[in-house]
Backbone bond lengths (Angstrom), bond angles and torsions (degrees), N, CA, C in turn:
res aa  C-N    CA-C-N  psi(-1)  N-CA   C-N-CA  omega(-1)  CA-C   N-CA-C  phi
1 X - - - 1.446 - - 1.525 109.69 -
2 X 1.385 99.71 122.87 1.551 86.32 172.86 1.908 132.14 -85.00
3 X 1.131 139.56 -169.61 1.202 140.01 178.06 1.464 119.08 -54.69
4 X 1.183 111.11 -41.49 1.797 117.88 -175.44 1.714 109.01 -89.50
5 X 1.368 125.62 -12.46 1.610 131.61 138.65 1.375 92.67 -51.48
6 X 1.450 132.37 -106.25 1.624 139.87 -143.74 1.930 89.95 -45.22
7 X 0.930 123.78 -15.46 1.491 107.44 -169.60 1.612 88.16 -71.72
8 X 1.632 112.80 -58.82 1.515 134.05 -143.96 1.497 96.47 -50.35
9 X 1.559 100.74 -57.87 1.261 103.40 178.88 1.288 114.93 -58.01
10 X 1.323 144.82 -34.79 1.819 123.85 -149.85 1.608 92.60 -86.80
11 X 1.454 100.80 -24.77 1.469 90.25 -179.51 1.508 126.42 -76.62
12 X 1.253 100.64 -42.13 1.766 100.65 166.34 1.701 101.90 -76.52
13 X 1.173 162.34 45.36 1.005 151.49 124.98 1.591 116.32 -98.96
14 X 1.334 106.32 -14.65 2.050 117.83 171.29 1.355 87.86 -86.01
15 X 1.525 120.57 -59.17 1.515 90.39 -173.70 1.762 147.70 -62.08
16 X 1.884 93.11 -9.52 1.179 103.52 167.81 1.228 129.19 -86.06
17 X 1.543 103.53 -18.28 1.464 123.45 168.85 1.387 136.36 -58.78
18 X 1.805 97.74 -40.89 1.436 116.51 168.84 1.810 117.09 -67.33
19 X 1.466 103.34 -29.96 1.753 109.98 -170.28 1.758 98.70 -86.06
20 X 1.886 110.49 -35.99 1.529 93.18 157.17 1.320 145.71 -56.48
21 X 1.765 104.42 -24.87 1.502 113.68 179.05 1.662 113.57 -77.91
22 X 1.798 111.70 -27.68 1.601 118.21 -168.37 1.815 83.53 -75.05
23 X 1.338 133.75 -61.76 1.299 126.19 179.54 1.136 131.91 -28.00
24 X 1.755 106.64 -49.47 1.552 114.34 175.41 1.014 110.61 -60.88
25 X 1.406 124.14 -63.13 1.711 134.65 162.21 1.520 133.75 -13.62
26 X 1.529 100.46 -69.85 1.503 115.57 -179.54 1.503 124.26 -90.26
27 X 1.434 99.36 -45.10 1.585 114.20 -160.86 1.613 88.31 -78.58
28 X 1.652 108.14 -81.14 1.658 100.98 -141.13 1.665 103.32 -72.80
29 X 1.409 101.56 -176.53 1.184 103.56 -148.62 1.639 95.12 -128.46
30 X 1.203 124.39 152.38 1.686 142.61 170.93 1.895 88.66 -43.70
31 X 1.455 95.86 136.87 2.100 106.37 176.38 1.582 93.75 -73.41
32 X 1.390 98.97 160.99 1.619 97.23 159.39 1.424 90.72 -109.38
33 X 1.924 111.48 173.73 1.491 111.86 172.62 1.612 90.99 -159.62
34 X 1.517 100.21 142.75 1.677 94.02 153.04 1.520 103.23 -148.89
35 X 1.504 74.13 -169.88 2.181 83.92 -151.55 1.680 106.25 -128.91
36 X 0.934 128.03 96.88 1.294 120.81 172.76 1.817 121.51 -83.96
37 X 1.335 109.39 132.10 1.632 103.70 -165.66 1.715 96.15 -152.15
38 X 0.935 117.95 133.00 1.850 134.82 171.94 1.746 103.29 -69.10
39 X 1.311 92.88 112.76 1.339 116.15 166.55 1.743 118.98 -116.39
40 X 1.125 111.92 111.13 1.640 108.15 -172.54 1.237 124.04 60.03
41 X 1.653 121.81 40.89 1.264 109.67 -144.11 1.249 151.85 51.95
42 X 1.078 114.64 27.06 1.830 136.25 -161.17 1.192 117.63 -117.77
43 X 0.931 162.65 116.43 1.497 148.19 147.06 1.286 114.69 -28.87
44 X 1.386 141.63 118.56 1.567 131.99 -176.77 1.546 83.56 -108.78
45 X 1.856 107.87 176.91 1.770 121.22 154.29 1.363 89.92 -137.63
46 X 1.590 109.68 178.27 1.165 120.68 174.24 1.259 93.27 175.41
47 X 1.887 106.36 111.68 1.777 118.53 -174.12 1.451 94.57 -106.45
48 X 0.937 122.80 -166.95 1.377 142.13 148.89 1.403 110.47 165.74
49 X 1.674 131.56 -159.64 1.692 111.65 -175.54 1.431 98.20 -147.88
50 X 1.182 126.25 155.17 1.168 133.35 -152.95 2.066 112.68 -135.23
51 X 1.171 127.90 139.78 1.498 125.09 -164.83 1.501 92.83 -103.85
52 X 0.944 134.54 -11.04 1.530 116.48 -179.68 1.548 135.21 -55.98
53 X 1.247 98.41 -37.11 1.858 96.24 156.73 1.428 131.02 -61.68
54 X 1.454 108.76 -29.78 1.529 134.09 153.05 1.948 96.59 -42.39
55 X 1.063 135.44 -67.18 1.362 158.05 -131.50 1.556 84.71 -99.16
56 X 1.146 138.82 -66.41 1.347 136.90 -145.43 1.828 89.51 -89.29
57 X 1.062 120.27 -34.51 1.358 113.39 177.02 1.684 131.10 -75.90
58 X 0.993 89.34 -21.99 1.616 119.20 171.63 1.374 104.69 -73.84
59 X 1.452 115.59 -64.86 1.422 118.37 179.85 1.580 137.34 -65.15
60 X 1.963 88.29 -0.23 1.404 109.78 160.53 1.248 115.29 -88.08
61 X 1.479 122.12 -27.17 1.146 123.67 -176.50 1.491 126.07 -67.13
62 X 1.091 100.49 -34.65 1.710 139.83 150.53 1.347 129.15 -9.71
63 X 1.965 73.18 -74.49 1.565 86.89 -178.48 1.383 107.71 -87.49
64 X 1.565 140.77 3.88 1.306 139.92 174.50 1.390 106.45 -70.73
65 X 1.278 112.38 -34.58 1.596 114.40 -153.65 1.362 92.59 -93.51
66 X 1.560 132.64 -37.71 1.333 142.35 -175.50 2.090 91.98 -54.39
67 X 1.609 94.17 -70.32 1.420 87.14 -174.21 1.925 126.42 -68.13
68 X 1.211 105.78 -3.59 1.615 98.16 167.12 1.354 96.50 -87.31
69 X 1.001 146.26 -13.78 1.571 152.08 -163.83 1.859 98.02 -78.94
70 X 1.290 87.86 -44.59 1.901 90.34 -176.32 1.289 100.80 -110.81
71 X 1.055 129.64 -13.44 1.668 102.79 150.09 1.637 111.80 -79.70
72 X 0.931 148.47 -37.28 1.448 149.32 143.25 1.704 116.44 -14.12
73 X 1.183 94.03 -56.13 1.641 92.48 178.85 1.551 114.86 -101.93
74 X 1.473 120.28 19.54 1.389 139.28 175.04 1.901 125.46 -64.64
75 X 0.943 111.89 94.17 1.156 109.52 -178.54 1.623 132.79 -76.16
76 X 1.210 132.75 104.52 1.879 104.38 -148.88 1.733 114.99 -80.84
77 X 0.872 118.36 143.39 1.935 121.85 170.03 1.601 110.03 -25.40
78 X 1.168 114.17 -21.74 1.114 109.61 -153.38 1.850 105.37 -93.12
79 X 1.446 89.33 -29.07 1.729 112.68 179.05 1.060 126.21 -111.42
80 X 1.713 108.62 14.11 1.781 115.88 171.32 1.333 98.86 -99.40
81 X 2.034 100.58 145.86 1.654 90.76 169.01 1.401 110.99 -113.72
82 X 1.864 87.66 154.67 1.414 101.29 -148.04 1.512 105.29 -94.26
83 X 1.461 112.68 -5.54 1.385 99.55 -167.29 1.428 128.35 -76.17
84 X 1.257 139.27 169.85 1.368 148.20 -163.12 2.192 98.02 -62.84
85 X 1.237 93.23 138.06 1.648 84.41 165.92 2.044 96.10 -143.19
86 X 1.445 85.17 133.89 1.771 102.96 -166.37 1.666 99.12 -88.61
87 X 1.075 114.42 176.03 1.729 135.98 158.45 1.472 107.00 -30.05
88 X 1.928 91.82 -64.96 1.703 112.84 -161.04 1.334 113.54 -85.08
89 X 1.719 127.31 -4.64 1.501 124.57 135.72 1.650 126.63 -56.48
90 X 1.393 104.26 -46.67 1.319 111.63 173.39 1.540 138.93 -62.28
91 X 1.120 109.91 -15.87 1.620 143.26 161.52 1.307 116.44 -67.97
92 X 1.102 121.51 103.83 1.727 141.57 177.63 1.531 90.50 -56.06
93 X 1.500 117.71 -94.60 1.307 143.45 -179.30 1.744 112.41 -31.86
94 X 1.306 107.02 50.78 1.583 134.69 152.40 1.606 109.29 -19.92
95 X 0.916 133.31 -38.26 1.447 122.99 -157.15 1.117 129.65 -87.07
């Protein structure tokens, strides 16, 4: 793959990343849950609602944008150069 693929991709994977995070955010909504459990012989409930799917979806979104981010700035083996670089390459002041 060359360099302008890894670009294509990080960017369409940030951009899916960013519309996963506005979703988690705006759209979805806190789970509901309840719990049924025997108390004294009784049937009890106990609902209430919880943000963590909010949280785990978000934190996918996250990681989309994290990873188009480094495939974006990904350079491939194939197009890094490999050769040795000394002191006396690195030195402007030639003379």
């Amino acid at each position: 793959m060359t360099r302008a693929n890894f670009k294509v991709i990080g960017v369409f994977s940030m951009v899916i990343g960013v519309f996963v995070v506005i979703y988690a955010a705006f759209v979805l909504q806190s789970s509901t849950f309840e719990i049924e459990y025997w108390d004294s012989d009784q049937p009890m409930s106990h609902s209430g609602e919880t943000p963590y799917q909010q949280y785990l979806v978000g934190l996918f979104g996250v990681i989309m944008i994290f990873l188009g981010f480094r495939s974006y700035r990904f350079i491939p083996y194939s197009e890094r150069d490999m050769r040795n670089v000394s002191e006396y390459d690195l030195d402007t002041d030639k003379s």
